[in-house]
C-alpha positions in Angstrom: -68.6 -54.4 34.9 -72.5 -53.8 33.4 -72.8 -50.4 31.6 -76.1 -49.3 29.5 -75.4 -51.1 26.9 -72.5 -53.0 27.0 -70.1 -55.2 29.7 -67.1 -56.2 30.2 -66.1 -59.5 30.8 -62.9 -61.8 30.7 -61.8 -62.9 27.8 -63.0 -66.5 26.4 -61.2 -68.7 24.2 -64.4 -70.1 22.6 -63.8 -66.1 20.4 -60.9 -66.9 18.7 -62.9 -66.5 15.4 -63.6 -63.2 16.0 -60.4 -61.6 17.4 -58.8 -63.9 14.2 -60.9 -62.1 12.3 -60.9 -58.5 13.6 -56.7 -58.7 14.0 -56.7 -59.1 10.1 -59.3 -56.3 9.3 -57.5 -53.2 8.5 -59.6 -50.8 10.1 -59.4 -53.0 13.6 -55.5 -53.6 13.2 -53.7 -50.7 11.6 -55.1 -48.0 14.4 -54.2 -50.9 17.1 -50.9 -51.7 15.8 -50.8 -55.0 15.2 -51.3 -55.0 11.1 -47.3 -55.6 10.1 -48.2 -59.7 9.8 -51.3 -62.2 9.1 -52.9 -63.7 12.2 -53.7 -67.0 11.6 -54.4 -68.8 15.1 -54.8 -68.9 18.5 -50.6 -68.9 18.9 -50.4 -65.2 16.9 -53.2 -63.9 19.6 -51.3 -65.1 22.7 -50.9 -61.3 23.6 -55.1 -61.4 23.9 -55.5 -64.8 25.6 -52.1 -64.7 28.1 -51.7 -60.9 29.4 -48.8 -59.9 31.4 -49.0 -59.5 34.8 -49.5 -55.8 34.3 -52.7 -56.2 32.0 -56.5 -56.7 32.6 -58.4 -57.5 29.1 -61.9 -58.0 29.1 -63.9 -58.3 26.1 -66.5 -55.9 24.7 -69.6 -57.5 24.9 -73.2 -56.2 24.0 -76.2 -56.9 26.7 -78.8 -57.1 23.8 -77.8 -60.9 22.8 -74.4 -61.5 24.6 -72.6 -60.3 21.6 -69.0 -60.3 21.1 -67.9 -56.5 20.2 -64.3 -55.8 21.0 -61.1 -55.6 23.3 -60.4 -53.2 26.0 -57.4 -53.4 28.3 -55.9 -51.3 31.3 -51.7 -52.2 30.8 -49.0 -51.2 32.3 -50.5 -50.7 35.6 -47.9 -49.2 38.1 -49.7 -49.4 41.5 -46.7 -47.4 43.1 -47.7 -44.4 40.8 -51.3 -45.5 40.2 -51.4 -45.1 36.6 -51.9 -46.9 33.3 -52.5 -47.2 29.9 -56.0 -47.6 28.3 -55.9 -50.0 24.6 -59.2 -50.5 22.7 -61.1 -51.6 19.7 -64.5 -52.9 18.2 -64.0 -55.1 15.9 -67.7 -55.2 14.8 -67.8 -52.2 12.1 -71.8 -52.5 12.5 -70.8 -51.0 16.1 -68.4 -48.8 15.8 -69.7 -45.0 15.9 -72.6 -45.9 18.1 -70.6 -44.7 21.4 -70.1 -48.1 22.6 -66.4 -47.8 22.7 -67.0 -44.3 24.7 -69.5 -46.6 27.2 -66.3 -49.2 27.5 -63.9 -46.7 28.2 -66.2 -44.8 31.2 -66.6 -48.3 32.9 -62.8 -49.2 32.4 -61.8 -45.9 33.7 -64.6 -46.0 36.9 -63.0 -49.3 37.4 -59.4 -48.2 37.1 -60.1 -45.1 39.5 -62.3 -46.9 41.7 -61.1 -49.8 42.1 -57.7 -49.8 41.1 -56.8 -46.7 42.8 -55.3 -45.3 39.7 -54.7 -41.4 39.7 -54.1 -41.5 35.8 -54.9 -43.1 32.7 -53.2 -42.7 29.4 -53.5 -44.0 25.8 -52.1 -43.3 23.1 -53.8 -42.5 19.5 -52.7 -42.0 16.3 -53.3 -38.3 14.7 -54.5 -39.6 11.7 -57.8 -41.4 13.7 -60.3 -38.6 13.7 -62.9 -41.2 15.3 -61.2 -42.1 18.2 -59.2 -38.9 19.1 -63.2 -37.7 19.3 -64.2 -41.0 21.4 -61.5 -40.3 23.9 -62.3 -36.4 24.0 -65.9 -37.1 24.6 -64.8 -39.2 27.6 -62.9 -36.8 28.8 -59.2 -37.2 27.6 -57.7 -34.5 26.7 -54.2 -34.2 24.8 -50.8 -33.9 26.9 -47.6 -35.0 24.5 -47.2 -35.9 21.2 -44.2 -37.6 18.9 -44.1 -36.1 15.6 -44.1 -38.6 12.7 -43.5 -41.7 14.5 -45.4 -44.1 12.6 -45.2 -44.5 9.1 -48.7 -45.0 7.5 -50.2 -45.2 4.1 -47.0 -44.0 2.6 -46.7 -41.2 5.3 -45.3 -40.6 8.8 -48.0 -39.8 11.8 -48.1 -38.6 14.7 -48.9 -40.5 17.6 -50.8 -38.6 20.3 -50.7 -38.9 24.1 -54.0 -38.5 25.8 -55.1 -38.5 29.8 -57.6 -38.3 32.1 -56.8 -38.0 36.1 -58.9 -39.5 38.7 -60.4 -36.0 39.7 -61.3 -35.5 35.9 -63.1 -37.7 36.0 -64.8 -37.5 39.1 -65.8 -34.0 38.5 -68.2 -34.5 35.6 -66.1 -34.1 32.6 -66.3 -37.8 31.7 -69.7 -38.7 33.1 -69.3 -42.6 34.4 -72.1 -45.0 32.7 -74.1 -47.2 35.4 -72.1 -49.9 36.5 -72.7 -53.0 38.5 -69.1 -55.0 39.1 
């Protein structure tokens, strides 16, 4: 999946480096959830390199230079009810806040709707991350649950937020797709 500026591709165990280092950064891992321990090898990053059958990962990659970027996944994919869940990150902090995460998630989600025949896509998002809740908006998610104080944080509880985005939502304009070629 090509967008603008970035594709997707599958995941290659030649950047173990990278998701070692990005799964020990806080700003990469505490947002993601996956901060509680150290990740030291390829073992603690078995969840990256051997998804469940339910999972598609694909790495972030930039097409100026082929450079590793980040992770994004569609999980829990129930055909029967054609939905999932959306998980990202870039790992790069040179990267993040240049909309290449938004470009990810628009060729993820053409591909989930398109492809996949989803009808909806979730995430979920702590309240606390101004940045993404702003990514995800911009894509065209929009807010439908939330569970009040469910993950403790910096010395305090936050909320985690439920966000979607339905096949037609997307279709209709309100998260314009980036060029893709699959």
């Amino acid at each position: 999946m090509v967008g603008s500026r970035v594709y997707l591709s599958p995941i290659d165990d030649s950047e173990v480096e990278s998701y070692l280092k990005w799964m020990n950064d806080e700003a990469v891992a505490i947002p993601f959830g996956q901060y509680s321990r150290v990740v030291s090898s390829r073992e603690d990053l078995k969840w990256i390199y051997e998804p469940p059958k339910d999972m598609q990962r694909y790495a972030i990659v930039l097409l100026d230079g082929d450079v590793l970027i980040g992770n994004i996944s569609l999980h829990n994919i129930d055909h029967l009810h054609r939905n999932a869940f959306i998980g990202i990150f870039i790992g790069e902090e040179q990267q993040r806040g240049q909309g290449l995460g938004a470009e990810a998630i628009r060729l993820i989600l053409q591909y989930g709707f398109k492809t996949l025949n989803l009808h909806n896509i979730m995430l979920t998002v702590h309240a606390d991350n101004d940045a993404g809740i702003a990514c995800y908006k911009n894509v065209g998610f929009r807010e439908v649950g939330r569970l009040p104080e469910w993950t403790f944080k910096d010395g305090k509880y936050v909320d985690k937020l439920y966000m979607s985005i339905m096949e037609h939502e997307f279709e209709s304009g309100s998260a314009t797709p980036a060029p893709m070629n699959v």
